[in-house]
C-alpha angles and dihedrals in degrees: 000000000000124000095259085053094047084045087052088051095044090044099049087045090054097045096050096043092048084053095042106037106011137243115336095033094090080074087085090058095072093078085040095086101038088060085051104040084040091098130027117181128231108232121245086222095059099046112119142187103264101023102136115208137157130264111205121209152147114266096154135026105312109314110123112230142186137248131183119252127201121196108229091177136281124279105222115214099359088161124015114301086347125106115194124199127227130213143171109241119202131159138080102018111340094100081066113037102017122221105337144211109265089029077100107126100009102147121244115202136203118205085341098304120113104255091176154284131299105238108155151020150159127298111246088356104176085210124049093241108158148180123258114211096202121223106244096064087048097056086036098056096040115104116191090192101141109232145116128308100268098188095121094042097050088040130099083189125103138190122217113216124223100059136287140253110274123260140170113255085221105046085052100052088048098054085048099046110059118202112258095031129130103221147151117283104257116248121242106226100199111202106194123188089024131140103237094226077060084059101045084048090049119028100087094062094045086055088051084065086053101249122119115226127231137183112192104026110095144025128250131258140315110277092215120063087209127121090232103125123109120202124193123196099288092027109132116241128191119213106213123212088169131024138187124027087012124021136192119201141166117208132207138147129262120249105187139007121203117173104297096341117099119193105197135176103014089233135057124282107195099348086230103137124215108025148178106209125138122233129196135190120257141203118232100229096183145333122256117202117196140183084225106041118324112225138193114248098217134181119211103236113174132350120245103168163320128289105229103172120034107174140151088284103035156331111244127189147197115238111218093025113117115218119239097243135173133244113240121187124161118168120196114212117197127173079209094049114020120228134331115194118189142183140201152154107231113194112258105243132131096246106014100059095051087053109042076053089074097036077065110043096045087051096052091040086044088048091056114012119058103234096206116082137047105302137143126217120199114212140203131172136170121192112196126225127213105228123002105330108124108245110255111242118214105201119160145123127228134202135179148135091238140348092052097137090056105052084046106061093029092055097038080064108042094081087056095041094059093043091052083046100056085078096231102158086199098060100096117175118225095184158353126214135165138182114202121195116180125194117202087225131071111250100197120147118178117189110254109183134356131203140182125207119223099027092191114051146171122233094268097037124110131228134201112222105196129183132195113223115192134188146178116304090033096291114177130195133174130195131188134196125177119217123191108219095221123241109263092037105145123233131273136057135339127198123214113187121193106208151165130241113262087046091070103034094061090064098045109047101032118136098018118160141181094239092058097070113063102200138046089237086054097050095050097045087056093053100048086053089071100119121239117247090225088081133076100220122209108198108190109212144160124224096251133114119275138171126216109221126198128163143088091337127059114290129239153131112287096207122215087329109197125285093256090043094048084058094053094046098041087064115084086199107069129106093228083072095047089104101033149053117229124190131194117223140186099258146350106276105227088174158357139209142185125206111184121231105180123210093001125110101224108203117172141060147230139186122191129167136225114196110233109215128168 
């Protein structure tokens, strides 16, 4: 900015603060142009092979230092619409380590004006030739519309709960990144506090996100929740998914400050959009060359703000602002190894936050229970609604002879996973919280055999439905549950059925959408009616047709309609089902009971029939 632009500025500020507030307030307007002035920009246009400039970064701690740049040339059109410039970089330790993970965003100038950011470079590239993002398509492609995080929402990605197959972080990274190829500097994605098994499990669908995850490589979380970071063009930051007794974090370095505006990376990080995750500002404790892709090993050290905008040319934040985060608590409790409490702030996103759950939960089951032999874990689990919307309860038990942890922290999230994505922007969480108890046996029961007596009955009359549960060692258990047949019931057979769990949910809830339920408080009450598998079941039903009806209205079984009106509902076409879903099922449900095994998994099913007769 020249000097009569700088006086322009100086002389409107000064006019309009004098109008507005009255004499003496121009006083305000003398550090107005030197914000203003505090960064000039190096056109794209005038950027030519052989320029020399400066790259500023963090090698050490958190002093900011330079590095010599070289312009090679620029790419045109590199992506679409996008030119990218290329320079030599040289100085400090890049003779040594290359370009390194973490360098992303580290701001290169020409004759002392930002020209832009280094954002990629070549695998196993001998020389540190990098990319240059420059500045105008990051500023261009930034958005500070506050709003949620809308990752799951932009993205074609998914995540499967429930854990992944192992591989190696490096294998990975190499099959994705081709020799030869330009590409962004990958992301270090530091897990700290993490069970290394919970890295192995994890680690491929995180890369899927493009991150590249790393144990070892970086240190926790600020002590202190307070906004009270300050970052300068080359400060290291660190972008948080977790915090608190583990932390996820991915680090990169900032480009430009302007006023309370931060641009940072000089590429995407999750190419969610508009976004809601806290950054802090880190300290560089050393600097890690390697023959596959050198990295900088970095500590969190205070907050300073929120990343609003992540996008293909940058992520870009607001200092000051403090991100909408989720509390996160899940406390182990072992009769081996006592109890383990632990805390955290999880990012509020509709697919991140599920999944980062259960990052969570395997590693803290992984860090104090063994996951191979026979054992059984008891859950429960309560997530927390702003307004009126009914908490939704997690209650289940688990056994297996591996993989528990697994099935465990896959299936503590599924329920959470399905609510966040029904897409209700009026479903806020308030808060997360899990109790874990795990038994070193295995605590399976499968029914065996079931029995009514009598097995000819009147309307009036009452019949005992009894089922034998059986186990290892020979373990026997019987349960028993009485049903009236009501006066009026018409003759023939009914059928009782003693059943587990997942038996009956499968007919009842299949076919269940999102779109189906029209409210939060609906969809929570559906999926707090999934029945626990610590209970034998008896469902009292006749062999007649019956639909299944959800929608708007209240859902329920339509029992042996009429012949015209089976017609009419039978046919998918017609305009009376418009509005609802209507399911058809095996039989018309009379009744239903619930008999109460605790801390025993029930698998198995029976049906058995008394004749009704007058």
């Amino acid at each position: 900015m020249t000097n009569v632009s700088q006086a322009s500025h100086y002389t409107r500020c000064k006019w309009f603060s004098r109008a507005l507030l009255g004499a003496g307030a121009a006083l305000w307007c003398v550090a107005f142009p030197t914000q203003l002035s505090a960064q000039q920009f190096f056109p794209l246009r005038d950027v030519r092979p052989g320029q020399h400039g400066i790259g500023r970064t963090v090698f050490q701690g958190n002093r900011i230092e330079n590095f010599d740049v070289e312009i090679l040339g620029v790419l045109e059109n590199l992506t679409p619409k996008q030119s990218i410039i290329l320079a030599r970089l040289s100085g400090g330790p890049l003779a040594q380590t290359g370009i390194m993970q973490g360098m992303s965003g580290s701001p290169v100038y020409i004759d002392g004006k930002l020209v832009g950011a280094v954002a990629l470079g070549f695998p196993f590239s001998k020389e540190p030739i990098a990319g240059i993002q420059p500045i105008e398509q990051m500023i261009a492609g930034a958005r500070f519309t506050p709003g949620p995080s809308t990752f799951a929402k932009n993205s074609t990605r998914t995540l499967e709960f429930g854990g992944a197959t192992p591989a190696s972080p490096v294998e990975k990274a190499s099959e994705e990144r081709s020799f030869g190829q330009l590409s962004e500097i990958l992301t270090p994605l530091t897990f700290g506090g993490f069970t290394s098994r919970t890295l192995e499990t994890f680690a491929p669908e995180f890369q899927k996100m493009g991150l590249y995850p790393q144990q070892g490589v970086g240190a926790g979380t600020p002590k202190s929740q307070a906004l009270s970071g300050t970052v300068l063009p080359g400060s290291m930051i660190s972008v948080q998914l977790l915090s608190g007794d583990m932390s996820i974090s991915a680090d990169g370095t900032v480009t430009y400050v302007d006023g309370g505006h931060v641009y940072a990376f000089g590429h995407r990080f999750l190419d969610g959009g508009s976004t809601d995750l806290p950054f802090a500002r880190s300290d560089v404790l050393a600097v890690v060359p390697s023959l596959n892709t050198s990295f900088k090993l970095s500590a969190a050290r205070e907050w300073v703000g929120t990343v609003v905008s992540d996008r293909n040319t940058a992520i870009a934040g607001q200092i000051g602002r403090a991100a909408h985060t989720i509390p996160l608590s899940i406390s182990v409790h072992s009769s081996e190894t006592g109890r383990h409490d632990y805390h955290f702030q999880v990012v509020n996103d509709r697919l991140l936050t599920p999944f980062v759950t259960q990052t969570a939960l395997f590693s803290a089951l992984d860090a104090t229970e063994r996951s191979i032999g026979a054992a059984s874990l008891r859950l429960h689990g309560e997530v927390s609604f702003d307004g009126t919307v009914p908490p939704l309860r997690i209650a289940d038990i688990f056994v297996s002879d591996s993989g528990l942890l697994q099935q465990v922290s896959g299936n503590a999230v599924v329920y959470l996973g399905f609510l966040l994505g029904a897409g209700f922007s009026d479903l806020h969480i308030k808060d997360i919280s899990f109790s874990l108890e795990p038994v070193e046996t295995k605590r399976q029961l499968r029914i065996a055999q079931a029995w009514a007596s009598p097995s000819v009955a009147r309307p009036g009359e009452t019949v005992e439905i009894t089922a034998l549960l059986q186990g290892e060692n020979g373990f026997e258990l019987t349960r028993s549950a009485s049903y009236r047949i009501p006066i009026g019931a018409p003759t023939g057979f009914l059928n009782f059925s003693v059943a587990d769990a997942l038996s009956l949910n499968a007919i009842d809830f299949a076919g269940l959408s999102q779109s189906s339920l029209r409210t939060p408080q609906q969809l929570v009450q559906v999926v707090n009616a999934y029945r626990n598998t610590d209970a034998v079941y008896l469902r009292v039903w006749r062999q007649e047709p019956a639909f299944t009806i959800s929608g708007p209205l209240p859902g329920g079984d339509l029992t042996d309609p009429p012949p015209s009106a089976m017609l009419i509902l039978a046919d998918t076409s017609s305009s009376a089902n418009s509005n609802a879903t209507l399911t058809a099922t095996r039989g018309s449900e009379i009744a239903e009971l619930k008999m109460s095994i605790s801390g025993y998994v029930v698998s198995g099913a029976k049906t058995i029939q008394v004749e009704v007769k007058e």
